[in-house]
C-alpha positions in Angstrom: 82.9 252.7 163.9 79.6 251.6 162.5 78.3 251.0 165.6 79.6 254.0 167.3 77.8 255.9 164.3 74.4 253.9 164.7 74.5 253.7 168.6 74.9 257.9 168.0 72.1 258.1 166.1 70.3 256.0 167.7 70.5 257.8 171.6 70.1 261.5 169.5 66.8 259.9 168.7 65.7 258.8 172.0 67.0 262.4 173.1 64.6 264.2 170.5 61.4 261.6 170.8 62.0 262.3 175.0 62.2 266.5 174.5 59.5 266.7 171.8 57.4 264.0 170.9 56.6 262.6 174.4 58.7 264.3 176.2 59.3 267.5 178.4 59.5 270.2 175.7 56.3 269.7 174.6 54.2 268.7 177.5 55.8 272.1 179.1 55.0 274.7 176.4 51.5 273.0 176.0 51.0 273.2 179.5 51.9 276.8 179.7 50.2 278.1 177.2 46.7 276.4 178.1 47.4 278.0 181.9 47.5 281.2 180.2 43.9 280.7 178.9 44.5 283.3 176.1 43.0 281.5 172.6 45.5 283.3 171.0 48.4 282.6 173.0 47.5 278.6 173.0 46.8 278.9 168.7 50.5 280.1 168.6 51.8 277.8 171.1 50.2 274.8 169.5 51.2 275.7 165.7 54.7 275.5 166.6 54.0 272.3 169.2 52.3 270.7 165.7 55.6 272.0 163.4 57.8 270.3 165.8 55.8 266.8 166.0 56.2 266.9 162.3 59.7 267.9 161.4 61.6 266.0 164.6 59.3 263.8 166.3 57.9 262.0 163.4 61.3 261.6 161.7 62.9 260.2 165.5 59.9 258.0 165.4 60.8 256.6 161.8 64.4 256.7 162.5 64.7 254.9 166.2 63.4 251.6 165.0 65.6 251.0 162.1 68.7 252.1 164.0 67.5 249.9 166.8 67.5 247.0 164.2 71.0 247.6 163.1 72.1 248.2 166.3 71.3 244.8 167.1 72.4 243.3 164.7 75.7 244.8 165.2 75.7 243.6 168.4 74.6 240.3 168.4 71.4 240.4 170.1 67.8 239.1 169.0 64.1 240.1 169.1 63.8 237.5 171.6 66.1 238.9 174.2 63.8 240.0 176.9 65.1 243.9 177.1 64.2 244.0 173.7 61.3 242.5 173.1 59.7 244.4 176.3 61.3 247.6 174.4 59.3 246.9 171.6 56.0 246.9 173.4 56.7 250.1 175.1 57.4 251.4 171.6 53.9 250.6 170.0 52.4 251.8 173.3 54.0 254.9 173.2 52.6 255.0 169.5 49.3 254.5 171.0 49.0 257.1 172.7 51.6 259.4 170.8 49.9 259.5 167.2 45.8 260.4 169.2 48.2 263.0 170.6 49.5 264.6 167.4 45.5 264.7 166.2 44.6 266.0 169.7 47.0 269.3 169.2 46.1 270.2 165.8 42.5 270.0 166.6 43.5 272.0 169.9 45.2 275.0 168.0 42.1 274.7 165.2 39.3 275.5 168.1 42.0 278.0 170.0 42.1 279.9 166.2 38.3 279.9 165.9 38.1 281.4 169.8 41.0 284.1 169.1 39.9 285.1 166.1 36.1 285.6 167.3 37.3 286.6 170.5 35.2 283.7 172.2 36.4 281.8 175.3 37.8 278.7 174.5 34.6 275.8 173.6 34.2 273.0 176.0 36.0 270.9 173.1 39.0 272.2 173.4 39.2 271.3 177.1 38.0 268.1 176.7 41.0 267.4 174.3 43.0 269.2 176.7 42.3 266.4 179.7 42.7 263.3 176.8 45.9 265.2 175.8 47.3 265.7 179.4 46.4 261.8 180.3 47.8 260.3 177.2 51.1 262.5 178.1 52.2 259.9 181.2 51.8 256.7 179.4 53.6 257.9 176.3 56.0 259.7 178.6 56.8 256.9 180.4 57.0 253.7 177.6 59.6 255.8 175.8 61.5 257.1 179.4 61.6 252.7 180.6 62.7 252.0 176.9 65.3 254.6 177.7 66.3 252.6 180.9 65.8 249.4 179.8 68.5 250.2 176.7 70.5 251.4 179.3 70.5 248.4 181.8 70.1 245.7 179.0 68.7 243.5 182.1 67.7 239.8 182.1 64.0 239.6 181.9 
């Protein structure tokens, strides 16, 4: 049962980090909301993008690697096996380019605020961030979607 309980807890974490952190949820409403070109729009958007990094991303993040650790050694495997230790990379490279990310937004919905409420366009900062934010998106995006697989597939490596 312990295992069940941990292996659980474990995907649900994978599930949030993928939808929020550097996932599809995120990445999507950002994306939308930066088409729109409203400052105001983006300022909302981005608030709530911020919120959810905080509340679920950051506590998935915390969460994944201890549950990882149990898992194995519930299960009898070691930081050595391949799957693993390649997960493990992935991980801090997602966390490389996941926590620039978190900055990036906040300092995105700080320069949208300052546009909406002087009714400016949006400064060239804010679209600089934008392009470092969309880029850092497919690395992150894709470390924590091979972890994903490679939990899945357990292969030799």
């Amino acid at each position: 049962m312990t295992y069940l309980l941990l292996k659980y807890l474990h995907v649900l974490g994978a599930i949030v980090i993928l939808g929020t952190g550097t996932g599809t949820g995120i990445a999507f409403f950002m994306l939308m909301a930066h088409r729109s070109g409203s400052a105001a729009f983006i300022a909302e958007t981005s608030a709530v993008v911020v919120l959810a990094d905080k509340l679920f991303t950051a506590t998935a993040v915390a969460v994944q690697p201890v549950t990882g650790y149990l898992l194995m050694r519930e299960s009898g495997y070691a930081f050595t096996d391949g799957w693993i230790a390649l997960s493990l990379g992935l991980y801090l490279v997602a966390g490389v380019f996941w926590l620039p990310v978190v900055w990036i937004q906040a300092r995105m919905r700080d320069l949208a605020r300052g546009a909406a409420a002087d009714g400016a366009p949006l400064p060239a900062a804010y679209h600089r961030l934008f392009r470092i934010w969309f880029v850092f998106g497919f690395p992150g995006f894709g470390s924590v979607a091979a972890i994903l697989w490679l939990m899945i597939a357990k292969p030799e490596i």
